[in-house]
N, C-alpha and C positions, 0 to 999 in steps of 0.2 A: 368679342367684347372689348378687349382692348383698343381695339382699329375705331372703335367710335368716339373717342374724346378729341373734342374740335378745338381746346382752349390751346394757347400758347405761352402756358405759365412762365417764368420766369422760377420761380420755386414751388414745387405742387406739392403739397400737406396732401397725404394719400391714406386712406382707410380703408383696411379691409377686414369686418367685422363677420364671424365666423369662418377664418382664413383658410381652416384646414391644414394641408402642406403648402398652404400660399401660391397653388396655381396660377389664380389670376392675376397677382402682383409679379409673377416672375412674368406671365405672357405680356404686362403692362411695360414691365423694364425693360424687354429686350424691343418692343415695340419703339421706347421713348429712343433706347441707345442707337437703334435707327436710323432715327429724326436725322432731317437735313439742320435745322435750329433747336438746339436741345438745352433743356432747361441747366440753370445755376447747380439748382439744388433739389434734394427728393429727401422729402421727412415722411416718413413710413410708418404709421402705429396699427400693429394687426393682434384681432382677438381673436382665443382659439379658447373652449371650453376643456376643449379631451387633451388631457395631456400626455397621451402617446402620440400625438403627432406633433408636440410643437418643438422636439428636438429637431426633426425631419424640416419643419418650417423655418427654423432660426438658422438650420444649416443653406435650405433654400435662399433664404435673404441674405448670409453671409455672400453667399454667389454670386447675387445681384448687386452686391457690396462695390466686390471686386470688377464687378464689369463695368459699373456707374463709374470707380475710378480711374479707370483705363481710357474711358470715353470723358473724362474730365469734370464730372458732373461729381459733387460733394452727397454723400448718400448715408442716412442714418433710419434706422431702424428699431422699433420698441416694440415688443412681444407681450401681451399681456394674455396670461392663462387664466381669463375668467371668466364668468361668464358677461355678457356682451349687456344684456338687459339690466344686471343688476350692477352694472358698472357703468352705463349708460344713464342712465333714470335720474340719480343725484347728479348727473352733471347738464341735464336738462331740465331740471327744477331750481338748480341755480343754490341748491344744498349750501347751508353758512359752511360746513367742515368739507365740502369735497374738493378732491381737487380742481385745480382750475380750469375754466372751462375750456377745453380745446377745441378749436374751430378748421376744420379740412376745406379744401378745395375742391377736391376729386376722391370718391369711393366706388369701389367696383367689389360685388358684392353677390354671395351664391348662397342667399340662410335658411338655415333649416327648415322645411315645412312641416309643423306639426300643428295640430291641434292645441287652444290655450284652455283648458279648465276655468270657469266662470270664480270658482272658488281655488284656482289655484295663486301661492305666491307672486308669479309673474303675471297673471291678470290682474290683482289686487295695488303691483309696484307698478305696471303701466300706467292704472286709473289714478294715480297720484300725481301721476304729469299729463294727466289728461287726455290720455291716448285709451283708446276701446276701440280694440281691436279682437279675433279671434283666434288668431294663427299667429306662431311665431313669425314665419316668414312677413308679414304684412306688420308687425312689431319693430322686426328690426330697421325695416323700411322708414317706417314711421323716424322713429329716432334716428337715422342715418341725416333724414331729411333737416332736423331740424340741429343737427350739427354739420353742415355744412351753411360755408361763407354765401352769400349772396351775389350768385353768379357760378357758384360753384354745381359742379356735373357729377352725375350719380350714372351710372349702366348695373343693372341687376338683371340675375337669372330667376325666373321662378316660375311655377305654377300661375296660371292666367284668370283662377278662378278669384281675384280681386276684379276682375272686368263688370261682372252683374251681381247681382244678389244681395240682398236686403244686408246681408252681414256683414259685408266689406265695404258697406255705402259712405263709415264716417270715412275708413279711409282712403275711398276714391273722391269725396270733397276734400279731405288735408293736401293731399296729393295736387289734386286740378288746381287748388288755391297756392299754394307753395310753389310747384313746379309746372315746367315747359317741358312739354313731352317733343321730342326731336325727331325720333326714330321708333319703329317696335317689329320684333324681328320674332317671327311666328314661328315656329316644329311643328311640323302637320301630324309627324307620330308623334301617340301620346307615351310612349316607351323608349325610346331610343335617350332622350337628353337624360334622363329620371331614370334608365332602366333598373337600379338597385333599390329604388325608393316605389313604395306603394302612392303612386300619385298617377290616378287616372285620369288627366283631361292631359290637354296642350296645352306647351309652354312657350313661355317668350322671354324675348333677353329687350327691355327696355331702354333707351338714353335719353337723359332730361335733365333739366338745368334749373335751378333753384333763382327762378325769375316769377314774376306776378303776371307779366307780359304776356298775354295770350300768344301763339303761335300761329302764321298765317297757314303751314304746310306741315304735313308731318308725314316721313317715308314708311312706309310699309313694307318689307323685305320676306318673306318666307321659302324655307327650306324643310326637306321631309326630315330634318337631324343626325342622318349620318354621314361620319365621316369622308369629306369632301365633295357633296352633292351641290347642284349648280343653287345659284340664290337669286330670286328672283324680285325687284325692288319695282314700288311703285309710288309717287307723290298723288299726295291727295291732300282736302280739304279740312281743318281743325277740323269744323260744322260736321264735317261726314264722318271724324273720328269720335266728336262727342256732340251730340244732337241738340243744336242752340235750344234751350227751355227745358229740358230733360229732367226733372227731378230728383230720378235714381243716379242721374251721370252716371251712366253704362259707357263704358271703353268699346266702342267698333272697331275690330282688325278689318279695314276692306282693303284687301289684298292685290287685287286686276280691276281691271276696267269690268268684268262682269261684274263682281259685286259690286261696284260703283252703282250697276245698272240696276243691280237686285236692291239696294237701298234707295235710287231713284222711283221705283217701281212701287215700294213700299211706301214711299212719300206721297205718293196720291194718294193715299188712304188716310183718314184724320181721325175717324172716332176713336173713342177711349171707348172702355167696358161701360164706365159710367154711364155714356152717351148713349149707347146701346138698352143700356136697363139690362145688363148682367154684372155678373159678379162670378169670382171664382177663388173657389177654397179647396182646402188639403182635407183630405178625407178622415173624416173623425173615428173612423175604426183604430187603434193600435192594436194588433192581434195580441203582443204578449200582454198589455194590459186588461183585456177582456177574454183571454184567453178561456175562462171557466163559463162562458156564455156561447164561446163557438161551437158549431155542430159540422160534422163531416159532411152529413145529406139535411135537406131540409124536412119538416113536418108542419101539424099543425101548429106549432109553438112559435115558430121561426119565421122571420124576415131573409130574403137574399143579402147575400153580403159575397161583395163583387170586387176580386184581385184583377192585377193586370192580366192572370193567367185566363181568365174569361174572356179575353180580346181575341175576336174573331173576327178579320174582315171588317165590315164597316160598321159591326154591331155589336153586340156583347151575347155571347152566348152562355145560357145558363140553365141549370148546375153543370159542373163539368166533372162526369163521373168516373173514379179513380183516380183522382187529381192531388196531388200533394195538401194543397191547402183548403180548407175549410170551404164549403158554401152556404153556410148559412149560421144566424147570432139569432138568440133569443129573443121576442119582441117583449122585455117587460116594464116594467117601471124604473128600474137598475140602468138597461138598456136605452130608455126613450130618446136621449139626450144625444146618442150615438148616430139613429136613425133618421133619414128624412121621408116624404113624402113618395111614395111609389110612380113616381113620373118621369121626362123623359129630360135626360142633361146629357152634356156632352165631358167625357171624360177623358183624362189627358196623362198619360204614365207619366208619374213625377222622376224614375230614375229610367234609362234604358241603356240596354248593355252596348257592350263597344263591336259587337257583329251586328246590331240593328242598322239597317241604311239611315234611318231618320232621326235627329232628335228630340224632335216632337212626334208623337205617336194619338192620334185619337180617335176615340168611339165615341157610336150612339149607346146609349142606355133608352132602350124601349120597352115600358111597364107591358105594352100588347104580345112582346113576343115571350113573355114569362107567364107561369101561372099567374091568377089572379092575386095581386098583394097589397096590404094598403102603404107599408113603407120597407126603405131600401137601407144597407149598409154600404160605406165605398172604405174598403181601407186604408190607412195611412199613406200608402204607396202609389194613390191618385190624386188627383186634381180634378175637380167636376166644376163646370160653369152650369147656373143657374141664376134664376129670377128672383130675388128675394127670398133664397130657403126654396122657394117653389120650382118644377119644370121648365123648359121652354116650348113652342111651339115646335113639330116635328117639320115645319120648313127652316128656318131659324137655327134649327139645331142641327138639320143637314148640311143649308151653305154653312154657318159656324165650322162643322167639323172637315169640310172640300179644303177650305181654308186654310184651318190647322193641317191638314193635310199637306197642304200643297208644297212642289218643289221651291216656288219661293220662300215660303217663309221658312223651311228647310237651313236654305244656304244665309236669309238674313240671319235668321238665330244661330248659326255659327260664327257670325261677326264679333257678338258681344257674350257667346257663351262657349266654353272651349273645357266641358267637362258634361258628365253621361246624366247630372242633373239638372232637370225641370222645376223651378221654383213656380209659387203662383206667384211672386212679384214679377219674374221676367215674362208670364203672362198677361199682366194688367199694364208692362210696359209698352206693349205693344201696341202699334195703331190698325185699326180693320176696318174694314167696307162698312159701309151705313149700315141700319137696318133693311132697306131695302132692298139692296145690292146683294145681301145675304139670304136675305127672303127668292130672292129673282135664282140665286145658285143653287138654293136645297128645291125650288120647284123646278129646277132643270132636269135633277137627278132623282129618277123612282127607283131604280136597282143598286144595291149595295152589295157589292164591292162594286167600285168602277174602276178602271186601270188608271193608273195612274197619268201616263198622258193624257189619257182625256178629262183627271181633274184640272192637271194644269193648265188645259186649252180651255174648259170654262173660265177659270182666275183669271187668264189673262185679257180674255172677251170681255171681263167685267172692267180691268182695268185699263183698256185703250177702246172700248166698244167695238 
């Protein structure tokens, strides 16, 4: 992290907001005292909430005190033990009583990942400077950004799940708009950078400069995370890191020349869902909210109601008997709203665990290989694409699901998605085969399961004929 800052200050105004024991401020200072050309001066303001470590930090930066002066550089340091947010906020609203607005050149930066409560204090003091966001981490960011000077460099560590998803969307437009992404340096394990912290996906340490200036190139570096594994860097295209027209502005990690190719590959493809005549939504069951409706076995009374644990091969197979979870919900008036039509959709595990090879996971739902029923349940925990509320055709839903299937879009949805959940907006992000192209790959295939390489070698015959 420190090896990434390109500017050549003359005095660097340096922030590191959630410091800790000021790690990466010491890594930054023995970095600078390095330098063949080393700056005048180093003004240093680091905030730490826990004040059991900020003895340990202020003894830290005394250190770096004394090194800076050895190496002739004039070096001063201000510890603030509070919290970062709430002492941020007023100086980014421009507050008549706070104090003045301090402006940095350089922050390096590792903040907390947690979850923000909609109704809690720090979500409430965000939205007063305007900022709506949902995680601290993506908070801190936020306001890091908009104290820093115009030209000035940020490098952070974090969770990568700001890349796609509906939730992080203001703050992946503040970000695109504000800053020049330079570099982004990927951990292929999701445990090793994070290993104390409960945070399941892959991480990346970012560098980016607080310019408007679009960037022509941007490196791509990844490492599996531990300590001293080789890193392997690749240039590539903005366009390819954020997809010129893009709405969502989903962040692509494309790492090698193969993804390059796996994003090339996906670029022949243009439809939207829209264009298709589908749609795909999260499954209206919540078991604990309907939980006095669920049934273990089904009867006359009951609808199917279909977990990920009914995934079977290339179909859904149902009831599944002795099964942890429930197979079947009431069909009544209470219930109706829950229920769709007993027809055939393609469904897609919204979460999948970190032993599953794929991150996309999908099945057919076919009303024929079930007893007779007039409508279906899909739990919360799916995603099912459909026509209007209604089924699709069972060609339709077969290429659909070779597709979802397939090793390509595998490895493309690993570009912009680097955690074990499946949104339906990162589904409707995506571009697919016409209708027809789709039609032409589910009547190739009559037997379900098909091995895997031979789904692949259909998709690929569709996309170079």
């Amino acid at each position: 992290m420190a090896s990434m800052f390109t500017a050549d200050w003359r005095t660097i105004r340096l922030l590191d907001a959630g410091a800790g024991v000021g790690s990466l401020s010491v890594a930054l200072m023995k970095r600078i005292c390095l330098q063949k050309r080393k700056p005048r001066e180093i003004e240093l303001v680091a905030y730490e909430v826990d004040s059991s470590l900020t003895p340990r930090l202020r003894t830290n930066l005394d250190n770096c005190g004394r090194k800076c002066a050895a190496m002739g550089i004039r070096f001063s340091a201000v510890v603030h033990n509070q919290d970062f947010i709430e002492a941020a906020v007023p100086l980014v609203r421009g507050d008549m009583f706070a104090p003045s607005l301090q402006s940095f050149n350089a922050a390096i930066v590792n903040p907390p990942y947690r979850k923000i409560r909609s109704d809690s204090d720090h979500r409430l003091l965000l939205r007063s400077a305007g900022i709506e966001t949902t995680n601290l981490y993506t908070a801190f960011l936020s306001l890091i950004v908009r104290l820093l000077d115009d030209g000035g460099q940020m490098v952070a560590i974090t969770p990568r799940s700001f890349c796609n998803g509906p939730y992080f969307r203001p703050f992946r437009e503040e970000l695109l708009r504000q800053m020049s992404i330079h570099r982004i340096h990927s951990f292929e394990s999701r445990s090793a950078a994070f290993s104390a912290d409960d945070v399941l996906q892959e991480n990346i340490i970012f560098h980016a400069a607080k310019t408007r200036q679009v960037p022509k190139s941007v490196t791509i570096s990844t490492s599996n995370g531990e300590a001293g594994s080789p890193v392997r860097e690749h240039l590539v295209s903005f366009s390819q890191v954020v997809s010129p027209g893009d709405p969502e502005r989903f962040i692509h990690i494309v790492s090698d020349n193969g993804q390059a190719k796996v994003k090339a590959s996906i670029g022949r493809f243009t439809a939207t869902l829209d264009d298709l005549g589908i749609s795909v939504s999260t499954g209206r069951v919540v078991d604990f909210r309907a939980a006095s409706f669920l049934r273990p076995q089904p009867d006359s009374e009951t609808a199917p109601l279909i977990y990920p644990c009914h995934f079977n091969g290339g179909f859904i197979h149902w009831p599944k008997v002795n099964g942890r979870k429930p197979n079947a919900i009431v069909a009544n008036s209470e219930t109706k709203s829950l229920l769709i039509p007993a027809e055939t959709y393609v469904l897609v595990k919204r979460f999948t665990s970190k032993e599953e090879r794929r991150r996309i996971v999908a099945c057919i739902f076919d009303p024929s290989q079930l007893p007779p029923c007039a409508a279906v349940g899909f739990e919360n925990h799916l995603n099912y694409f459909h026509a209007s509320g209604r089924g699709l055709a069972m060609d339709l839903a077969r290429g659909l699901a070779i597709f979802l299937n397939s090793t390509l879009i595998d490895q493309y949805f690993r570009q912009f998605n680097g955690h074990t959940q499946v949104n339906a907006t990162d589904l409707r992000n995506i571009r697919y085969p016409n209708r027809e192209q789709l039609v032409h790959l589910g009547r190739r295939v009559k037997v379900v399961p098909v091995e895997q390489a031979k789904l692949d070698a259909l998709l690929e015959e569709e996309i170079y004929g």
